[in-house]
N, CA, C and O atoms as a CHARMM CRD file, in Angstrom:
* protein
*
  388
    1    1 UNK  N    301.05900 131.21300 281.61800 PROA 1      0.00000
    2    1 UNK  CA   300.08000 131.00200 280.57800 PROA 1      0.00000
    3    1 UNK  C    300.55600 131.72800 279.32300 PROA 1      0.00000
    4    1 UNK  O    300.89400 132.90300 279.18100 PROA 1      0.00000
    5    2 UNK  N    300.49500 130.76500 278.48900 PROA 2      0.00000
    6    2 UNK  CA   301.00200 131.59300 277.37600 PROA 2      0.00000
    7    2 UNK  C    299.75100 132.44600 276.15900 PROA 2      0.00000
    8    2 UNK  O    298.56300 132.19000 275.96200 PROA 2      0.00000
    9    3 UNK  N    300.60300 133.43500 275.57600 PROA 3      0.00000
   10    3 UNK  CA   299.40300 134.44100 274.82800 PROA 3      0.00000
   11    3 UNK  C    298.50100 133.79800 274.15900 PROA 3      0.00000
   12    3 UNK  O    297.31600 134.08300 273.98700 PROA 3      0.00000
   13    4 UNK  N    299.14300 132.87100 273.76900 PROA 4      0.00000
   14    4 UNK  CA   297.71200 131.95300 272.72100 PROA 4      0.00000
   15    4 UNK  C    296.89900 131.25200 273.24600 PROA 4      0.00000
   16    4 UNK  O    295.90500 130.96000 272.58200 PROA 4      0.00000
   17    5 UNK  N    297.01800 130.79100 274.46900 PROA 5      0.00000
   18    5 UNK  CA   295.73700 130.13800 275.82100 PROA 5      0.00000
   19    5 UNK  C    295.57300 131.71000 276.27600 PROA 5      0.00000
   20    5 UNK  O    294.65900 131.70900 275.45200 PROA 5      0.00000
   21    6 UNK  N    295.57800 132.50200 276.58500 PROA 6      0.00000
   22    6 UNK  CA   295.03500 133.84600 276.52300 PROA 6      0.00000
   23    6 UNK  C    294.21800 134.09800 275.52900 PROA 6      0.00000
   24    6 UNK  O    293.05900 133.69900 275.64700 PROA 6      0.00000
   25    7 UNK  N    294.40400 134.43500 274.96000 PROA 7      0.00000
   26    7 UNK  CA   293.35700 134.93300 273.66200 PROA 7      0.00000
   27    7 UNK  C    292.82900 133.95700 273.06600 PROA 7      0.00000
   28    7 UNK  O    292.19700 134.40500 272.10900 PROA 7      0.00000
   29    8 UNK  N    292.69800 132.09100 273.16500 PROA 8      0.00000
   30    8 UNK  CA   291.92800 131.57100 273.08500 PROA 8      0.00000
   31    8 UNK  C    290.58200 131.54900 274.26900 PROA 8      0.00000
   32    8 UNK  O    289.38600 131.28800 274.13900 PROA 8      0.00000
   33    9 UNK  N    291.29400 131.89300 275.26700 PROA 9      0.00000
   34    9 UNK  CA   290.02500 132.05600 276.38400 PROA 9      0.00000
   35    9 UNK  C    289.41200 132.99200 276.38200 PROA 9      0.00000
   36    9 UNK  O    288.36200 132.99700 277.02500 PROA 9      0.00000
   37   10 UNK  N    289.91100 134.38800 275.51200 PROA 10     0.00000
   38   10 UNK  CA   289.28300 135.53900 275.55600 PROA 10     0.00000
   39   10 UNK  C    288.26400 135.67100 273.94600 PROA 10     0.00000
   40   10 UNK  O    287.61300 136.68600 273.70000 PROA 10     0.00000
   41   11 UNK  N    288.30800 134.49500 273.02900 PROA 11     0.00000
   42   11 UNK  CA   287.78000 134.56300 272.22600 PROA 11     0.00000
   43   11 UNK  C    286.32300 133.64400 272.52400 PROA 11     0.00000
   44   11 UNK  O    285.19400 133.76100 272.04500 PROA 11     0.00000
   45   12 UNK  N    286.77800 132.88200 273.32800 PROA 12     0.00000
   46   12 UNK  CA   285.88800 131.68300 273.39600 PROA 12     0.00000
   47   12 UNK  C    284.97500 132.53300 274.31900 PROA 12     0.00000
   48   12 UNK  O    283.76200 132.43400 274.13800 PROA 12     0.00000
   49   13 UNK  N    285.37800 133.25200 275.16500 PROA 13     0.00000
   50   13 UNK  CA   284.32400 134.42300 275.93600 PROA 13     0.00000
   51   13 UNK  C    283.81400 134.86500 275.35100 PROA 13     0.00000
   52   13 UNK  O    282.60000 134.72000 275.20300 PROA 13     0.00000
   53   14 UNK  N    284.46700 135.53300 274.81600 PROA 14     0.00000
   54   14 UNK  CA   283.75300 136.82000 273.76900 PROA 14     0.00000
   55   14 UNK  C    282.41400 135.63700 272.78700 PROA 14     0.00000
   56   14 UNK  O    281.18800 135.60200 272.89200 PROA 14     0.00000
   57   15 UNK  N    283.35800 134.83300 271.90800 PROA 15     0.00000
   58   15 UNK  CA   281.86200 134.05400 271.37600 PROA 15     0.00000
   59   15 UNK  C    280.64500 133.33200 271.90800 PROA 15     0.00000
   60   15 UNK  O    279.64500 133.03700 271.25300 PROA 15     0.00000
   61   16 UNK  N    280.90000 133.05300 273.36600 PROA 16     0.00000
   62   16 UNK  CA   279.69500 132.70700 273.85100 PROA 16     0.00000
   63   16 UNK  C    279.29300 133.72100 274.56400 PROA 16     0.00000
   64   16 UNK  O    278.28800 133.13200 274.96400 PROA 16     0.00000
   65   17 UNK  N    279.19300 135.03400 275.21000 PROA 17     0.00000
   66   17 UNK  CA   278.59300 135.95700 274.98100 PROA 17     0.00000
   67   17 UNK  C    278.06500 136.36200 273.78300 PROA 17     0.00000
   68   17 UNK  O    276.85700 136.12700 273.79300 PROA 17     0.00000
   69   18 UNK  N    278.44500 136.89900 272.68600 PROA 18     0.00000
   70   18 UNK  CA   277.83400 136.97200 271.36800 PROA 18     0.00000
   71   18 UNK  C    276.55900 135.81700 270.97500 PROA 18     0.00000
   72   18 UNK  O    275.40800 135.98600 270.57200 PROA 18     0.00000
   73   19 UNK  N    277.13700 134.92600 271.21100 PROA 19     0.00000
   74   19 UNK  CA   275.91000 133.57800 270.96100 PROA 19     0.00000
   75   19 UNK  C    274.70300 133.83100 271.85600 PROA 19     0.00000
   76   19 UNK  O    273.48000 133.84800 271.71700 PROA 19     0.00000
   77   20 UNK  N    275.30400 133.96000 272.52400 PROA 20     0.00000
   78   20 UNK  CA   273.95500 134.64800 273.88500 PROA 20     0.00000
   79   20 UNK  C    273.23800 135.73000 273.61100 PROA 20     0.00000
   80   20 UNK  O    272.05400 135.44100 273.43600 PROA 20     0.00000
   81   21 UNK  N    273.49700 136.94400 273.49300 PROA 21     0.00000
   82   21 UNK  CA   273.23700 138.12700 272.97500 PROA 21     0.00000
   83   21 UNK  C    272.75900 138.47000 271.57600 PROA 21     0.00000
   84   21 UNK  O    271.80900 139.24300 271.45400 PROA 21     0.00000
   85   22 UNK  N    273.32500 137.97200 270.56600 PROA 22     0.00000
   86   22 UNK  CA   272.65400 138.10900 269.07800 PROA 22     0.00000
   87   22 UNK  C    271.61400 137.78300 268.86500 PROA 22     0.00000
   88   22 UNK  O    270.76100 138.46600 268.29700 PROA 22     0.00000
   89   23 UNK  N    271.46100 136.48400 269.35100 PROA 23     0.00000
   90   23 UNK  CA   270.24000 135.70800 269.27900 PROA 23     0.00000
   91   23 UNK  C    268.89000 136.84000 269.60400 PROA 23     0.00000
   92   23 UNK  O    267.90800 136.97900 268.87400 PROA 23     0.00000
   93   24 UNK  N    269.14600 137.53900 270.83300 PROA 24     0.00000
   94   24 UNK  CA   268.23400 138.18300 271.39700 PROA 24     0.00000
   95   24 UNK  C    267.86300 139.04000 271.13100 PROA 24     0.00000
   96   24 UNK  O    266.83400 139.57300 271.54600 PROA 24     0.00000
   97   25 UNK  N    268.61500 139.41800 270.34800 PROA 25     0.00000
   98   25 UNK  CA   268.83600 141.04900 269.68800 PROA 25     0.00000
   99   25 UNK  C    268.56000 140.97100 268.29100 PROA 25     0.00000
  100   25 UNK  O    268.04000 141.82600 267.57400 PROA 25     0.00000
  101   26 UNK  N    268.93500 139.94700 268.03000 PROA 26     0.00000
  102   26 UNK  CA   268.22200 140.09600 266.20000 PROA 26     0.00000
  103   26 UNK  C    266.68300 139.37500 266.48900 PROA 26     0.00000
  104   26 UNK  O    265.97600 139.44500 265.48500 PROA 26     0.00000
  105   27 UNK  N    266.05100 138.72500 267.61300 PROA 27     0.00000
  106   27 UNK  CA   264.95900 138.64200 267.70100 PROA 27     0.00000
  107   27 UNK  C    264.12700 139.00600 268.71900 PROA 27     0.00000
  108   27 UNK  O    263.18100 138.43800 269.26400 PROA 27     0.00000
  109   28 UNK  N    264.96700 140.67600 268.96100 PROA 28     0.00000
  110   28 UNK  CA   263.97300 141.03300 270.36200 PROA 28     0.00000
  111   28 UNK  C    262.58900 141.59800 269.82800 PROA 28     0.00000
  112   28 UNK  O    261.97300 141.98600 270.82100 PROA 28     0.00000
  113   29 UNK  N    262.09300 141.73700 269.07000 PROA 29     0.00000
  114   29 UNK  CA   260.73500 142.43900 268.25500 PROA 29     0.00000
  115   29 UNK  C    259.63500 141.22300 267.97900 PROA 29     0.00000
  116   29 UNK  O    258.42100 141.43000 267.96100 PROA 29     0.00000
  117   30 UNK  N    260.19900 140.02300 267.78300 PROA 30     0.00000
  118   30 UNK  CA   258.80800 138.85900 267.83600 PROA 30     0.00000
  119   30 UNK  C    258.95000 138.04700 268.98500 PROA 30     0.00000
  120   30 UNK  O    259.95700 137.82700 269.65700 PROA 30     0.00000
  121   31 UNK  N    257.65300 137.58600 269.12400 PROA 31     0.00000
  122   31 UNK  CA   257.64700 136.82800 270.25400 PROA 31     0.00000
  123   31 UNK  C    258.01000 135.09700 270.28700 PROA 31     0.00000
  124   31 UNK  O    257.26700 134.25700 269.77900 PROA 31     0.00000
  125   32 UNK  N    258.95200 134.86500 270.80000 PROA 32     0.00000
  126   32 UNK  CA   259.57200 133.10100 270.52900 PROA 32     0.00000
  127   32 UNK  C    258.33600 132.31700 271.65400 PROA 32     0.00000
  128   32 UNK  O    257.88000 132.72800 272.72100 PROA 32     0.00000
  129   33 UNK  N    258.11400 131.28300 271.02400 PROA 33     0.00000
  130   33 UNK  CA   257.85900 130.16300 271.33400 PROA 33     0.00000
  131   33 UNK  C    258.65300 129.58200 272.71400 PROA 33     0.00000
  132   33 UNK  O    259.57200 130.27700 273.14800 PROA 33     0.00000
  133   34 UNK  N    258.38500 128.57700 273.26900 PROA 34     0.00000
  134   34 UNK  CA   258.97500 127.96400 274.20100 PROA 34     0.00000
  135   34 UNK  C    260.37900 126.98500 273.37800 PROA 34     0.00000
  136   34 UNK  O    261.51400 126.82200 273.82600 PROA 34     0.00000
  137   35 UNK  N    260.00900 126.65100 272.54300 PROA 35     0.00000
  138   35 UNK  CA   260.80100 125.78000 272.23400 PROA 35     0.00000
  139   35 UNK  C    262.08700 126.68800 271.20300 PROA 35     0.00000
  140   35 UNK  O    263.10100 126.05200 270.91700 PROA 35     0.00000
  141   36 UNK  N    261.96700 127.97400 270.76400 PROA 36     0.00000
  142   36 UNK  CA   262.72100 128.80200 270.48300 PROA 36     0.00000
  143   36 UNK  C    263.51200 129.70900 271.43700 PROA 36     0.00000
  144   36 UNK  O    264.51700 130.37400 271.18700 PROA 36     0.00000
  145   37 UNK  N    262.94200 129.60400 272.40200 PROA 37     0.00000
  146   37 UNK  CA   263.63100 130.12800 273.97300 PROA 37     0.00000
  147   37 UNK  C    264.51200 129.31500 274.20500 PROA 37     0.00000
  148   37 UNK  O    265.64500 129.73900 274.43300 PROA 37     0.00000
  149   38 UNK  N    264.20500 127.69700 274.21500 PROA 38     0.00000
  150   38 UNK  CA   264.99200 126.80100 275.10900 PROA 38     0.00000
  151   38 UNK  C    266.02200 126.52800 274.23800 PROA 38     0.00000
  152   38 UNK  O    267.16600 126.23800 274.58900 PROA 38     0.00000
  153   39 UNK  N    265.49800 126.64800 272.73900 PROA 39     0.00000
  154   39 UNK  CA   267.08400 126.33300 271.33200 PROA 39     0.00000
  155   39 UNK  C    268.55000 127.92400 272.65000 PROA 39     0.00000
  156   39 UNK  O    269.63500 127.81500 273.22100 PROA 39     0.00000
  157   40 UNK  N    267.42300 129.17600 272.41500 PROA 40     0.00000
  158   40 UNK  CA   268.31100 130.46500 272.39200 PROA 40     0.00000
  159   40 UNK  C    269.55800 130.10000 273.58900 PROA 40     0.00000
  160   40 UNK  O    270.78800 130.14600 273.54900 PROA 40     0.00000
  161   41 UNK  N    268.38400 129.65300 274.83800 PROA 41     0.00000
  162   41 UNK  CA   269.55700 129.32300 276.01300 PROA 41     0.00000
  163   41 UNK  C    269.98600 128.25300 275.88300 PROA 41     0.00000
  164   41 UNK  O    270.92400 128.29000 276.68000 PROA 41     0.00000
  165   42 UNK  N    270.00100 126.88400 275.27100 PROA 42     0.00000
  166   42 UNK  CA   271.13600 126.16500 274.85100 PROA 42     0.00000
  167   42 UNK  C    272.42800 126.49500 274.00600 PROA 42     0.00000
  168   42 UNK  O    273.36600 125.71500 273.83900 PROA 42     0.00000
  169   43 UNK  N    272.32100 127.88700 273.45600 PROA 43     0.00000
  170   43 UNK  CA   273.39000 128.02900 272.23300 PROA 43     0.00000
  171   43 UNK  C    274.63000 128.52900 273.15400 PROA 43     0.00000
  172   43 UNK  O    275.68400 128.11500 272.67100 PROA 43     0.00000
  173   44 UNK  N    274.81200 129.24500 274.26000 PROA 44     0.00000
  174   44 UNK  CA   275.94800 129.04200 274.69500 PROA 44     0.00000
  175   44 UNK  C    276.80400 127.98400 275.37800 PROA 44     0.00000
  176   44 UNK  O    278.02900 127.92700 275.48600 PROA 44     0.00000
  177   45 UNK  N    275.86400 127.17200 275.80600 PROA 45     0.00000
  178   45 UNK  CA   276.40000 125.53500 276.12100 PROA 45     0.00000
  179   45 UNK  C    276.80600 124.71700 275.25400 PROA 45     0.00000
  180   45 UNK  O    277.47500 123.72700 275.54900 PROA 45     0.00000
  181   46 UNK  N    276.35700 125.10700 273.72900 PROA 46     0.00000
  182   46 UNK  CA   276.94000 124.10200 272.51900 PROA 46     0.00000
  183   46 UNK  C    278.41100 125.05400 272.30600 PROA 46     0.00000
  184   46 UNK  O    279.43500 124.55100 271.84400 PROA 46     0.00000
  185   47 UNK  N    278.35100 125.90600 272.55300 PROA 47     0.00000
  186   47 UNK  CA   279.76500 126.62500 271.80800 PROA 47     0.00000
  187   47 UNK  C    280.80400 126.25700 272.87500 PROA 47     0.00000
  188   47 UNK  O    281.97600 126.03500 272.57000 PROA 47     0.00000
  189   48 UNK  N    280.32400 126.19400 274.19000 PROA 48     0.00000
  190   48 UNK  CA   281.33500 125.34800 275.35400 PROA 48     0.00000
  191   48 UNK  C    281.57100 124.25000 274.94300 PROA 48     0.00000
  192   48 UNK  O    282.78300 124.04900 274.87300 PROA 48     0.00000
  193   49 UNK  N    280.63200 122.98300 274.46100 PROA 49     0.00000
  194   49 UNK  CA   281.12800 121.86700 273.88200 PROA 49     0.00000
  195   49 UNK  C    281.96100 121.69400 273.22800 PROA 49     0.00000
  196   49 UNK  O    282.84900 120.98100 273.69600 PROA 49     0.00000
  197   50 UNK  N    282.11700 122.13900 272.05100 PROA 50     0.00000
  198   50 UNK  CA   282.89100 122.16500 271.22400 PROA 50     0.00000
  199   50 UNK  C    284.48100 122.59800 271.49400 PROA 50     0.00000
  200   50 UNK  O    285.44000 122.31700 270.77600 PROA 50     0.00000
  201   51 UNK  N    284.48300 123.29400 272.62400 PROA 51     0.00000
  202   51 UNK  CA   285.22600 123.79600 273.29000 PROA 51     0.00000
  203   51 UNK  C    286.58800 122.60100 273.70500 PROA 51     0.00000
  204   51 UNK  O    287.77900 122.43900 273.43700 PROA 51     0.00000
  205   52 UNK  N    285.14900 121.74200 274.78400 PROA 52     0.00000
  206   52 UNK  CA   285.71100 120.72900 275.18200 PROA 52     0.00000
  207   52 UNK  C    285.69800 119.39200 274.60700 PROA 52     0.00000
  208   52 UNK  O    286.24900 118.48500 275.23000 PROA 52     0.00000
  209   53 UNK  N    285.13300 119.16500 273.48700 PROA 53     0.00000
  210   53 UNK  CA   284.85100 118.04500 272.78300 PROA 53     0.00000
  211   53 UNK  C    286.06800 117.54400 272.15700 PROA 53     0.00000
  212   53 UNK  O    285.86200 116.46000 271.61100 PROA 53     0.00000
  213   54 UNK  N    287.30800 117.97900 272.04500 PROA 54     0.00000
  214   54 UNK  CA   288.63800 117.40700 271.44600 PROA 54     0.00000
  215   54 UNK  C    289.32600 116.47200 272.50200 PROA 54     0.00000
  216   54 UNK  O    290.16900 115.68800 272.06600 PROA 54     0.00000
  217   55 UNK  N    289.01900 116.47600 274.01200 PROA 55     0.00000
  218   55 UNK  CA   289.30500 116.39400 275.62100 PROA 55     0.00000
  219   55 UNK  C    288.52100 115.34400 274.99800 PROA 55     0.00000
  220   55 UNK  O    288.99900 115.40600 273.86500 PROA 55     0.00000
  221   56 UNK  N    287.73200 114.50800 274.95200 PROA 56     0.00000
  222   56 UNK  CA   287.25600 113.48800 275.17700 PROA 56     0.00000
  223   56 UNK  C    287.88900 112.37000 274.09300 PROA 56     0.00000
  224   56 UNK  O    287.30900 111.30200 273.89400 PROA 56     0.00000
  225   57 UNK  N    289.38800 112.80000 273.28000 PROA 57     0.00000
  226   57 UNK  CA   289.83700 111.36600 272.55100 PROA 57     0.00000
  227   57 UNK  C    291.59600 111.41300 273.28400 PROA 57     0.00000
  228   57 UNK  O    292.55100 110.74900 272.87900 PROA 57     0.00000
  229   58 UNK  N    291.58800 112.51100 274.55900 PROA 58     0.00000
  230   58 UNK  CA   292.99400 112.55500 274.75600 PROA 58     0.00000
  231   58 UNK  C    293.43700 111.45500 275.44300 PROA 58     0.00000
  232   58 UNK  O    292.66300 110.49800 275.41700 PROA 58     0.00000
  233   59 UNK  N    294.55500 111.30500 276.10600 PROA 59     0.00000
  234   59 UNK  CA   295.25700 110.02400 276.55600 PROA 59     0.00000
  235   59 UNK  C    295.91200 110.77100 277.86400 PROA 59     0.00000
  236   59 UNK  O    296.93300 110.26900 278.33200 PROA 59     0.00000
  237   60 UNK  N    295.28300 112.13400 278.56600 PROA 60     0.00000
  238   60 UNK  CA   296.14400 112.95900 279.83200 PROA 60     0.00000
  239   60 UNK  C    294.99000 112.27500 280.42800 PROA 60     0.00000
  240   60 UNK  O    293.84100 112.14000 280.00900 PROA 60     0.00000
  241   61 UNK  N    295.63900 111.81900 281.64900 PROA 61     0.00000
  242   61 UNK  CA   294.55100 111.36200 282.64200 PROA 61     0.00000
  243   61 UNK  C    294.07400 112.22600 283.16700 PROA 61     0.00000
  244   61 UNK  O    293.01200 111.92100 283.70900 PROA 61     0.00000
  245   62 UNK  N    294.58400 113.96400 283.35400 PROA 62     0.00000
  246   62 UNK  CA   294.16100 114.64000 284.24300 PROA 62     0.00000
  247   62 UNK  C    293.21200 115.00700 283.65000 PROA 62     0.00000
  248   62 UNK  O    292.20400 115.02900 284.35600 PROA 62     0.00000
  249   63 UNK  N    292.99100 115.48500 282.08400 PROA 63     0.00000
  250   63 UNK  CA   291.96200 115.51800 281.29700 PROA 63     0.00000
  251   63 UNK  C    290.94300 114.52400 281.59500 PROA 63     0.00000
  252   63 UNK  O    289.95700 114.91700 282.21900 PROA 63     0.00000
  253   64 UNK  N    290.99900 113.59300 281.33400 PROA 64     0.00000
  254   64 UNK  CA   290.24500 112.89300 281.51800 PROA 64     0.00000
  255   64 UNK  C    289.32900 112.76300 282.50500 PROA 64     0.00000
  256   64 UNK  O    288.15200 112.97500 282.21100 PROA 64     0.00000
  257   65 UNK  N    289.67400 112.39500 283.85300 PROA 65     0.00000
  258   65 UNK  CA   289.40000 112.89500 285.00300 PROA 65     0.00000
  259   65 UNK  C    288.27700 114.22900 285.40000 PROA 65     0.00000
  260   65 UNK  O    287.20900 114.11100 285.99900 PROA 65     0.00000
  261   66 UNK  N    288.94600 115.60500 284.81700 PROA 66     0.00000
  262   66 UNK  CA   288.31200 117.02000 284.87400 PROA 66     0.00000
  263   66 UNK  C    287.02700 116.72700 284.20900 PROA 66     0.00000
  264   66 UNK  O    285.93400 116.97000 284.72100 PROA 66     0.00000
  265   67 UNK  N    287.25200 116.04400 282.71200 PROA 67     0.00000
  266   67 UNK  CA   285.84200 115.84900 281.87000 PROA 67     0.00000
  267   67 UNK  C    285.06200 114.92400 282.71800 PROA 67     0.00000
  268   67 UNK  O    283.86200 115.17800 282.82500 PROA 67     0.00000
  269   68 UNK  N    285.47500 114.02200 283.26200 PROA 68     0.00000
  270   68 UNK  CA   284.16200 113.12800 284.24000 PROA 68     0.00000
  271   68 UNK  C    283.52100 113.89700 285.03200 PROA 68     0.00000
  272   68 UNK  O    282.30100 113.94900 285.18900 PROA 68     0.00000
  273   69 UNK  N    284.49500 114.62800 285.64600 PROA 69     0.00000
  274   69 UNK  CA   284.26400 115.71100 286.99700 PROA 69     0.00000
  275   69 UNK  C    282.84200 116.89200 286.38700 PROA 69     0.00000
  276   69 UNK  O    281.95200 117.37000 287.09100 PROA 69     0.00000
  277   70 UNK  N    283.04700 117.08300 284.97000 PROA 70     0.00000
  278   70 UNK  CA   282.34700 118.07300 284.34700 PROA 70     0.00000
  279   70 UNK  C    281.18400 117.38700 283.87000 PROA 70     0.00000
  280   70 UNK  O    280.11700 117.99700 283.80900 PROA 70     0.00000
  281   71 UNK  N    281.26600 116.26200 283.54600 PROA 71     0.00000
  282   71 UNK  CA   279.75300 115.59800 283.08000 PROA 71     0.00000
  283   71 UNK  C    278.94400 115.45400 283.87500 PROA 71     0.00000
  284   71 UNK  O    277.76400 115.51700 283.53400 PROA 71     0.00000
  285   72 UNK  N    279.33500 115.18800 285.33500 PROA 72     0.00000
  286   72 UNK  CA   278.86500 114.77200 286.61300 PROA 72     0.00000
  287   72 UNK  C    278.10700 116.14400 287.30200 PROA 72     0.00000
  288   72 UNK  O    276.97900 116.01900 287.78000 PROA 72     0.00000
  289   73 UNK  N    278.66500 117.18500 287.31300 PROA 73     0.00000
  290   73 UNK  CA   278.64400 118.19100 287.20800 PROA 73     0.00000
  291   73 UNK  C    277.26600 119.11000 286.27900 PROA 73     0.00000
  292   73 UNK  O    276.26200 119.65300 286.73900 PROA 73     0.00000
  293   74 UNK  N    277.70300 118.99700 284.96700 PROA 74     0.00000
  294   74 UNK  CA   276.57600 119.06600 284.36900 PROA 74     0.00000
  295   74 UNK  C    275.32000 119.01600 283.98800 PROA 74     0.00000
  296   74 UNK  O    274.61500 119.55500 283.13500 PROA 74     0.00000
  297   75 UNK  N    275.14700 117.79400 285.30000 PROA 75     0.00000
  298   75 UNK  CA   274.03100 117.11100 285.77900 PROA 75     0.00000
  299   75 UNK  C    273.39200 116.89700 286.58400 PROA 75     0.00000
  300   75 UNK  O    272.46800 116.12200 286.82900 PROA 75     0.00000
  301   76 UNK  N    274.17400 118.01200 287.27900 PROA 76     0.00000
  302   76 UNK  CA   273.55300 118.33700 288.18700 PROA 76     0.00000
  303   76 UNK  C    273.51300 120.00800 289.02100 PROA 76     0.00000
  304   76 UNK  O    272.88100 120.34300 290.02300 PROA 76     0.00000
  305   77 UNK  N    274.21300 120.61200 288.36600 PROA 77     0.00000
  306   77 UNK  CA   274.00800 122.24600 288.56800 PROA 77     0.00000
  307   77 UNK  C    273.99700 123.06300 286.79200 PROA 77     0.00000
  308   77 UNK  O    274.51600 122.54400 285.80300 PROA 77     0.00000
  309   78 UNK  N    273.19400 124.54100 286.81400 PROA 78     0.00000
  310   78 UNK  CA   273.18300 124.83300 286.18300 PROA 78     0.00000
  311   78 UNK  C    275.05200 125.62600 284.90300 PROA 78     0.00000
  312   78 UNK  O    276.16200 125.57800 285.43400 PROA 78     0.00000
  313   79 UNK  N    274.95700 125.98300 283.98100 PROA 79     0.00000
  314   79 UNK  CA   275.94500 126.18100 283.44900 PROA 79     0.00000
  315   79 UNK  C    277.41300 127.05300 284.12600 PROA 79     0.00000
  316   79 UNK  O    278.57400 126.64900 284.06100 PROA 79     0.00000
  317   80 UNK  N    276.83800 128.55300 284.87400 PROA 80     0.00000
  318   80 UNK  CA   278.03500 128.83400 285.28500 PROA 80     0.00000
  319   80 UNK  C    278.77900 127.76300 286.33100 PROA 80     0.00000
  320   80 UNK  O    279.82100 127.13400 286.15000 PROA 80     0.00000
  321   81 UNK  N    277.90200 127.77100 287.46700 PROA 81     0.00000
  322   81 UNK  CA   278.62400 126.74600 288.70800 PROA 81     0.00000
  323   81 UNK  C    279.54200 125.29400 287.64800 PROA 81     0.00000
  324   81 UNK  O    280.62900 124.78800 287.92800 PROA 81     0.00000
  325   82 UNK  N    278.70500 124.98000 286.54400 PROA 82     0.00000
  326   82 UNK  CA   279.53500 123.85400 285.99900 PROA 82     0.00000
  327   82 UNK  C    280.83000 124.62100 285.33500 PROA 82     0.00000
  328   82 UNK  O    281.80400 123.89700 285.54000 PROA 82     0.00000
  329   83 UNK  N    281.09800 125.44000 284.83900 PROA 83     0.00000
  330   83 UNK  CA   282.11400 125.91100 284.35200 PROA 83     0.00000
  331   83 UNK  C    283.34500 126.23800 285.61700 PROA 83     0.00000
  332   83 UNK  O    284.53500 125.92000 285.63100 PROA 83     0.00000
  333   84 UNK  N    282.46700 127.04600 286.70100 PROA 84     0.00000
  334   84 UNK  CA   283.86000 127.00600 287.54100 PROA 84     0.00000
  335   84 UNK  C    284.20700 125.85500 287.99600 PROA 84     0.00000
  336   84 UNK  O    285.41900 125.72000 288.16200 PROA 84     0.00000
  337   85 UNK  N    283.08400 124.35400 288.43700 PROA 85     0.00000
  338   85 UNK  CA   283.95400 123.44300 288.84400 PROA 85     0.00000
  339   85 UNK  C    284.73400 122.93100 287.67600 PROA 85     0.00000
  340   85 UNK  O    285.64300 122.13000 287.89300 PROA 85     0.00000
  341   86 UNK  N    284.50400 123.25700 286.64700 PROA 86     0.00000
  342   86 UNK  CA   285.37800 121.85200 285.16300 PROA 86     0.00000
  343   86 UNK  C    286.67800 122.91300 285.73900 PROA 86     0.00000
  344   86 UNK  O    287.34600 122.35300 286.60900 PROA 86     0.00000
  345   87 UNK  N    287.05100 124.04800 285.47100 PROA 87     0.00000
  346   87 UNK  CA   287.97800 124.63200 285.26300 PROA 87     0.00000
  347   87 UNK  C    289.00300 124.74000 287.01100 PROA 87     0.00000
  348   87 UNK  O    290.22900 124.69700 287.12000 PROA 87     0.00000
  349   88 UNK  N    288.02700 124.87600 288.08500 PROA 88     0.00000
  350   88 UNK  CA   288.80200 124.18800 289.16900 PROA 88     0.00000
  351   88 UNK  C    289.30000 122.67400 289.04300 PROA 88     0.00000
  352   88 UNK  O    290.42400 122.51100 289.51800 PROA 88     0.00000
  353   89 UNK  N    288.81400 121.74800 288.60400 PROA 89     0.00000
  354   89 UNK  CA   289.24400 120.51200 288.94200 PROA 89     0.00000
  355   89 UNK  C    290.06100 120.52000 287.70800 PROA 89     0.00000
  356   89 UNK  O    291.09000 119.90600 287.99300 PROA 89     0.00000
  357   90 UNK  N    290.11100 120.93100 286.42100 PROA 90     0.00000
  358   90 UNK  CA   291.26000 120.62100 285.80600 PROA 90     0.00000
  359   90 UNK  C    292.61300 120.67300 286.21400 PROA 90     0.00000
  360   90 UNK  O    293.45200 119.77300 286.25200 PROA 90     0.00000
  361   91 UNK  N    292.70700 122.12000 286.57600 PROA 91     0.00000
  362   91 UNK  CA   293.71300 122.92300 286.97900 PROA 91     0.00000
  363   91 UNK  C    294.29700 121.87800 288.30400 PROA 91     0.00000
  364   91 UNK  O    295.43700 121.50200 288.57700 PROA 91     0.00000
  365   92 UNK  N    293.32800 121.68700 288.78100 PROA 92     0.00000
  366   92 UNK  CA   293.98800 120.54900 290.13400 PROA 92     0.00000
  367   92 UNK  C    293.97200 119.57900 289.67700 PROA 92     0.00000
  368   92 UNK  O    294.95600 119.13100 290.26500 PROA 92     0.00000
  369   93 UNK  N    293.55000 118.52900 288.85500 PROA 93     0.00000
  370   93 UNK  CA   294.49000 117.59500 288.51600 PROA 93     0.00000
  371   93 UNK  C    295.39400 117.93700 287.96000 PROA 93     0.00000
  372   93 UNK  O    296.43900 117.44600 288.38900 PROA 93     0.00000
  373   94 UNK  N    295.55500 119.03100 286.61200 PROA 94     0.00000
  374   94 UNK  CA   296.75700 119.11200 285.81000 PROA 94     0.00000
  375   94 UNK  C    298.11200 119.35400 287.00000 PROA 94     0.00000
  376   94 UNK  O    299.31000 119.18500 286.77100 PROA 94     0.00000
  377   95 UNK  N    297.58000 119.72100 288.07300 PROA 95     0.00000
  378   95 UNK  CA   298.34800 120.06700 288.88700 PROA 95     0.00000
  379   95 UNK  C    299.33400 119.00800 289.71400 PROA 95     0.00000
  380   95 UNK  O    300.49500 118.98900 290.12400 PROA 95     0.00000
  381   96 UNK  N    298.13400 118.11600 289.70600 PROA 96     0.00000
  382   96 UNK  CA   298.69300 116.76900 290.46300 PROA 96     0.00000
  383   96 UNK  C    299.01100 115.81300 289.79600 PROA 96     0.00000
  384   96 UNK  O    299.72300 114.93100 290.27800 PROA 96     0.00000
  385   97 UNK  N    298.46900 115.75500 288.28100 PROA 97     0.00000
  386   97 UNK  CA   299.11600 114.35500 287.31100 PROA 97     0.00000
  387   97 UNK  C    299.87300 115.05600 286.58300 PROA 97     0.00000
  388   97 UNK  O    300.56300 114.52100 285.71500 PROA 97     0.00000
């Protein structure tokens, strides 16, 4: 793995923790709404998107593949369990195509 897929994975951590955490912290003193709760815990799932949103115009089948695996996924368990399967099944297709 090279340093720059390193420290892109360690940034993309680091910012969806932060996305998670700020939120909470610059508004732990008023009380949110339901529908300001459900924005707060969607904001680390949009910063994953974006993540993976360039994967959906590629032409690697194994990509391709992992992202089905992850939509499918998505839809049916909550965010961490979907993150370890996208990132297991990539790795095993990239492995096998």
């Amino acid at each position: 793995m090279s340093l720059l897929t390193t420290v892109t994975i360690l940034l993309m951590a680091l910012t969806t923790y932060l996305t998670r955490v700020a939120g909470y912290l610059l508004l732990r003193n008023r009380t949110l709404g339901p529908r300001t709760r459900a924005v707060m815990d969607a904001a680390p799932g949009c910063v994953l998107i974006t993540v993976i949103a360039p994967h959906f115009v590629t032409t690697h089948p194994a990509d391709l593949l992992a992202l089905a695996i992850s939509l499918v996924a998505a839809m049916r368990f909550s965010l961490l369990p979907v993150v370890i399967i996208s990132v297991a099944a990539t790795a095993f297709l990239r492995h096998l195509l």
